[in-house]
C-alpha positions in Angstrom: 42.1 79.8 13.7 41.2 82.0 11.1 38.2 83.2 8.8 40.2 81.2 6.1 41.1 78.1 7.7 37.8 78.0 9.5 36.1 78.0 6.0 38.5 75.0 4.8 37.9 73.4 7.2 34.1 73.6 7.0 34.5 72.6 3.4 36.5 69.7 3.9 34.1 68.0 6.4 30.9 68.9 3.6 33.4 67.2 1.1 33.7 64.2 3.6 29.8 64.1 3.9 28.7 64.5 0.5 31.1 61.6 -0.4 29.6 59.6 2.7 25.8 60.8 1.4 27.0 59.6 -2.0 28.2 55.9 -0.5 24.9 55.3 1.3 23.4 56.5 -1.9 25.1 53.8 -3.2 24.2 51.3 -0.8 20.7 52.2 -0.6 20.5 51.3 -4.4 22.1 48.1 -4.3 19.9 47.1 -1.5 16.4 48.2 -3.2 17.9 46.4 -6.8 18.5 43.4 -4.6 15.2 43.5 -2.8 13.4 43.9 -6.5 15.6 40.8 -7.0 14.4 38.8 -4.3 11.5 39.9 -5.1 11.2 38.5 -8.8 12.6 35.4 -7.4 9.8 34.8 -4.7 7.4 35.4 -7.3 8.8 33.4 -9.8 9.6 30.4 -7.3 6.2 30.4 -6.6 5.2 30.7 -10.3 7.0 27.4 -10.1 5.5 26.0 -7.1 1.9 26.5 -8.7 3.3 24.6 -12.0 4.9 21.8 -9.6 1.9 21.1 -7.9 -0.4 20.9 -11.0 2.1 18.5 -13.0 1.6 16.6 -9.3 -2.0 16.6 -8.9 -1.9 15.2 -12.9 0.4 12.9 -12.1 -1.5 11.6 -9.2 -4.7 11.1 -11.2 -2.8 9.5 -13.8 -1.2 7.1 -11.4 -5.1 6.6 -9.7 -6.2 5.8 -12.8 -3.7 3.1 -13.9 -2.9 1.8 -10.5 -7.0 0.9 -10.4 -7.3 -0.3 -13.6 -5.7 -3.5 -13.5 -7.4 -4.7 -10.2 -11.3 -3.4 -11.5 -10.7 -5.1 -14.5 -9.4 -8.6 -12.5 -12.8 -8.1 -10.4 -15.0 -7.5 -14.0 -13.2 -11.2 -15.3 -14.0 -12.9 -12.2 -17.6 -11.8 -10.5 -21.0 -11.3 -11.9 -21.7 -8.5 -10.2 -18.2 -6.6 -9.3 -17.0 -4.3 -7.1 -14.3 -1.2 -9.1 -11.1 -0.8 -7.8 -10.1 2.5 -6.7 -7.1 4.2 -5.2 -6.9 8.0 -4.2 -3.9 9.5 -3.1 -4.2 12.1 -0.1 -1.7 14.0 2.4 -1.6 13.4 5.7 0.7 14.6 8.3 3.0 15.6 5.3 2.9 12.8 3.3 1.5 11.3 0.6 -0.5 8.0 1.3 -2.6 5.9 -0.3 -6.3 5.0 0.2 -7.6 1.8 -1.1 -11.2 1.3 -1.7 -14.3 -0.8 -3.1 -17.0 1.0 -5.5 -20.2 -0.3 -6.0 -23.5 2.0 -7.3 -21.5 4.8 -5.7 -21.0 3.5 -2.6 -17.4 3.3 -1.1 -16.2 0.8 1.6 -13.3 -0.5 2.8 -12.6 -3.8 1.2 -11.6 -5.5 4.3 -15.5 -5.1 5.1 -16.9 -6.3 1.7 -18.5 -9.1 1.6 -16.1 -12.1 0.8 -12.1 -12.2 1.1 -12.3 -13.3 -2.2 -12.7 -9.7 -3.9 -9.5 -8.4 -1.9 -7.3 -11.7 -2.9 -8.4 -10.8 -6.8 -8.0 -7.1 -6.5 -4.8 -7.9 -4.8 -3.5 -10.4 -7.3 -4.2 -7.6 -9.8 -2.0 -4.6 -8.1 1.0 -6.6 -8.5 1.7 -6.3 -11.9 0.2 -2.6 -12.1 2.8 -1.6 -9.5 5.3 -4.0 -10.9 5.1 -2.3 -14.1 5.7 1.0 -12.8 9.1 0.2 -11.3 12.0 1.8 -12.5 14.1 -0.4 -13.3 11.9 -3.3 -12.8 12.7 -6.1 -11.0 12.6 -9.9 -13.0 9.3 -10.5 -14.5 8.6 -13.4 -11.9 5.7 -13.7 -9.4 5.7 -16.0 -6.9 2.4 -16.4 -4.9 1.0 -18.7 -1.9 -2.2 -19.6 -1.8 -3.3 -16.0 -3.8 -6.8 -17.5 -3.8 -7.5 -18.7 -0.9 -10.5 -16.9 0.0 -12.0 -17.1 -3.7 -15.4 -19.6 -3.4 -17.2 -20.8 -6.0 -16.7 -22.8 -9.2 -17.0 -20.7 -12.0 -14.8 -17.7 -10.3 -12.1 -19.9 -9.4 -12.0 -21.0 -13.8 -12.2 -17.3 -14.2 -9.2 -16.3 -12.3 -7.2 -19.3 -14.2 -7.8 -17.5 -17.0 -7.2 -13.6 -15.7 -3.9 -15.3 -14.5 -3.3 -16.4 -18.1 -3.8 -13.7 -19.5 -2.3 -11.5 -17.7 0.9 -13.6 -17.7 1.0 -13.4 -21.6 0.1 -9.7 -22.3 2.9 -7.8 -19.7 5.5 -11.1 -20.3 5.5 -12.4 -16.3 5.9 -15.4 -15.3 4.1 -16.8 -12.8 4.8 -20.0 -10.2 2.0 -20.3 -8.0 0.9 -22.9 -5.4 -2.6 -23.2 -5.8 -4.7 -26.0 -4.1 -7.4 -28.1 -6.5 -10.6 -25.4 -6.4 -11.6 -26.7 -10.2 -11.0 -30.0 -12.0 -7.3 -30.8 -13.6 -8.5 -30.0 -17.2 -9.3 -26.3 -16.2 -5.9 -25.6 -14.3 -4.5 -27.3 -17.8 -5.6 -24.4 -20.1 -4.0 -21.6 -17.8 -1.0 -23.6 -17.2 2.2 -23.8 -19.3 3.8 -26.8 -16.3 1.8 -28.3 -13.6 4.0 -29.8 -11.1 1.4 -32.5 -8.2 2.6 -32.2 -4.9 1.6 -35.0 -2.7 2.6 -36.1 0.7 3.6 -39.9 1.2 4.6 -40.9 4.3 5.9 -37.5 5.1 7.7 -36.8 2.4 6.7 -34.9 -0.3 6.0 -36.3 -3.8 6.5 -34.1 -7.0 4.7 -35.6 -10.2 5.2 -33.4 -13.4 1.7 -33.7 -15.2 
């Protein structure tokens, strides 16, 4: 081969590499425009994240707030001296749960070890229509309830929680069927009740009487 052909030859192969410099070239600035890409992404996505987690942590304490509102104001209408409702929502293994709680001058307990099951059958009674009104859709606006009272002792707070149930029923528009036994005299059941219906048993059979 000759001086010539050895120089084309040379010159064709520095042709072939510049074009393959100039392809990686290309590459390589593809890659670092997608990288800046990602890049934006991540840090938006975690912009996001941040804004996520505060409309959450609002929404939580929005939902604390009206989930315990109902049941602390049950507990105001029916004890002299009451214990507050309160819920607080907290993770645990991943999820979201709920703690339930009594507060009384700052103290917290568990209300299955406050004094009286009276307190938890109120506070109970008064988380079904908070959590019943945050359905979506909501179910029908009927409550049926056994024996909701059954731990509730003493005159005056058993005439108290006819009237919570009252007024309850009226303001959010639920009805309520309950089977209740005879804690007050008739005349007090009377001013909570739109229908009593006196179930007796006769000879083992049971005995409605519309009063």
């Amino acid at each position: 081969m000759d001086t010539t052909d050895r120089i084309a030859e040379l010159q064709n192969k520095i042709s072939k590499a510049q074009g393959r410099k100039d392809y990686l070239e290309g590459k390589i600035n593809e890659a670092t425009l997608s990288i800046k890409d990602v890049k934006r992404n991540i840090k938006n996505g975690n912009e996001a994240l941040i804004i996520i987690q505060k409309v959450a942590e609002e929404t939580q304490k929005e939902l604390e707030y009206y989930i315990s509102e109902i049941p602390t104001l049950a507990l105001a209408a029916v004890f002299s001296d009451p214990y507050k409702f309160k819920v607080d929502f907290v993770q645990r293994r991943d999820k979201t749960e709920a703690d339930l709680s009594f507060i009384r001058d700052d103290n917290q307990v568990d209300p299955m070890e406050a004094s009286g099951l009276g307190a938890v059958d109120v506070a109970a009674f008064g988380l079904r229509p908070a959590l019943w009104n945050l359905k979506k859709p909501r179910t029908r606006n009927v409550f049926i309830l056994d024996e909701a009272f059954k731990h509730l002792k003493g005159h005056k707070e058993n005439v108290n929680v006819i009237q919570i149930i009252k007024e309850l029923s009226d303001k959010l528009n639920i009805q309520i069927i309950m089977v209740h036994d005879e804690r007050v005299p008739l005349e007090e059941i009377e001013k909570g009740a739109d229908q009593i219906l006196k179930v007796t048993m006769k000879n083992r059979v049971s005995q409605v009487e519309v009063l």
